[in-house]
N, C-alpha and C positions, 0 to 999 in steps of 0.2 A: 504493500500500500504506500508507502515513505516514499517506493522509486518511482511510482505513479503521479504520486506527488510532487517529486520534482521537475520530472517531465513538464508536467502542466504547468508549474511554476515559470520552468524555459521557456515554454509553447506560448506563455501572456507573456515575456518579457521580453520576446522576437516580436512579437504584435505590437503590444508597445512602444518598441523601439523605431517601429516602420514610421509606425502614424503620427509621431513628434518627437524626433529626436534629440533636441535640447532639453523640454521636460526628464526625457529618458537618461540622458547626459547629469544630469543638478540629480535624479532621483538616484544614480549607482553614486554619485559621491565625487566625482571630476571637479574640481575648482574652475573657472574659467569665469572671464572680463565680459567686456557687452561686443557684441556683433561676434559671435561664434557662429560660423558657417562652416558645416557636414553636407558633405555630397556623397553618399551612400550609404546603408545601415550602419550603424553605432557601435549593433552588439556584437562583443567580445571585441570592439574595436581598443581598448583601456584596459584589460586584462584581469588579473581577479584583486589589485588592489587598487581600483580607480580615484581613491580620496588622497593616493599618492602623488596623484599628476594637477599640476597649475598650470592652467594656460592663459595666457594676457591678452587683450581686447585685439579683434579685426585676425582672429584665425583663422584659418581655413583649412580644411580635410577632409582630402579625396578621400576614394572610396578603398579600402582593403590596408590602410594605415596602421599600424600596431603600433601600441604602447606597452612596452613591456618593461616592470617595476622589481621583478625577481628573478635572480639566475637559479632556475630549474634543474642547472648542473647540480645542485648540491646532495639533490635525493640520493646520487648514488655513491656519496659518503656518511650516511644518515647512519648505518651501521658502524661507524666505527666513531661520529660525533654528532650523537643525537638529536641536538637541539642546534644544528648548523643550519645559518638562514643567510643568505644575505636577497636583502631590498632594500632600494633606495629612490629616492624622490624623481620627477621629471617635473622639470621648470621649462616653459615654453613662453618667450616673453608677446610682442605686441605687433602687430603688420609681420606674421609667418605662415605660409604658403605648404604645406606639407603634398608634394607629390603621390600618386596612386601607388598603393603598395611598398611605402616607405615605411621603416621600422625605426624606432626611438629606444635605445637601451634603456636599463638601467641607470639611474643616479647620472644621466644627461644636462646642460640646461643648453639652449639655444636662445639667441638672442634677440633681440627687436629685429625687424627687415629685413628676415631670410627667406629662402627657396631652398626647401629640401626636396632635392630633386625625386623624382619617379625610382621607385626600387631601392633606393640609396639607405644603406643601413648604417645609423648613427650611433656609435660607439663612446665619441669624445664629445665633449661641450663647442657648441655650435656659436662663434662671434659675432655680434651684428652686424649686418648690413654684408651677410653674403651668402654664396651660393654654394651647395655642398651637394656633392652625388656620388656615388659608388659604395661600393664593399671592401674595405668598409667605407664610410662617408669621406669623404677630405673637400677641401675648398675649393672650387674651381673657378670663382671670378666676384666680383663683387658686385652687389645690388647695383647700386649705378651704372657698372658696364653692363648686366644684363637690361636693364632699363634704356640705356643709348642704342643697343642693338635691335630691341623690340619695338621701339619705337620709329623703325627705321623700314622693320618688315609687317609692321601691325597695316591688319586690312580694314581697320579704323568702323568695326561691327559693335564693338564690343559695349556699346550703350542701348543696343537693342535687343526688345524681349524675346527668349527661346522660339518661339514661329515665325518671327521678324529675320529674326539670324540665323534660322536654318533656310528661310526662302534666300533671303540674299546671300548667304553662301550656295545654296545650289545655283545661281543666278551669274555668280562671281568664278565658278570651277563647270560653268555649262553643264550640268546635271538635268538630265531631262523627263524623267520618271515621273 
């Protein structure tokens, strides 16, 4: 009955999670500022100690993002020092961009006006005002030169609503369906 129970419990907190997921976000325990923007389901996106991670205003996270707050390694020394844990905090400051499928270690912080890029798995503390991608993460340019360069290839859509900018993108790459 207990496992029936939990089941169900998952099964409302995937539901949940779909249909407001800032509600869903403040109710597991995530710290976070004003303008928190998710673009894809939440859950198990913060991991199983979600009241460990702060995130600072004008966030943004794509979809398949981890946040993970405990090295998992430790189980398989538990036999020889029982009460071995380590977890540690994620601090994510104010204007950061988190790429699809980006992971956040452990006792992280990143700073104001970053891009972590797509895939990019962050192991070390992230310095304002730049860009990090890879396995592990490292720096690859800073917020202003990404900023000079996008502004240079931007196809100048980006103020118009989701049906606006998928017609004039199909209108812009000749799409005829």
């Amino acid at each position: 009955m207990k496992a029936v129970k939990r089941k169900l419990k998952k099964v409302i907190e995937l539901i949940y999670s779909r249909v407001n997921r800032i509600k869903y976000v403040k109710r597991i325990g995530v710290n976070f500022g004003k303008n928190l923007h998710i673009y894809g389901n939440p859950f198990g996106m913060f991991g199983s100690e979600p009241w460990c991670i702060t995130l600072g205003d004008n966030v943004h996270i794509t979809d398949g993002v981890r946040f993970i707050t405990h090295d998992g390694g430790t189980l398989i020394f538990r036999h020889i020092v029982p009460d071995l844990e380590i977890t540690k905090p994620i601090k994510v400051g104010n204007y950061v961009y988190f790429g699809t499928r980006s992971m956040v270690m452990p006792g992280v912080t990143i700073g104001d006006n970053c891009i972590i890029a797509a895939g990019a798995v962050v192991t070390k503390d992230v310095p304002s005002g730049t860009v990090v991608g890879g396995v592990p993460a490292r720096v690859i340019k800073t917020t202003e030169e990404y900023f000079e360069k996008i502004k240079k290839e931007s196809l100048h859509l980006g103020h118009l609503k989701y049906e606006e900018k998928d017609k004039a993108l199909k209108k812009y790459y000749g799409y005829n369906k």
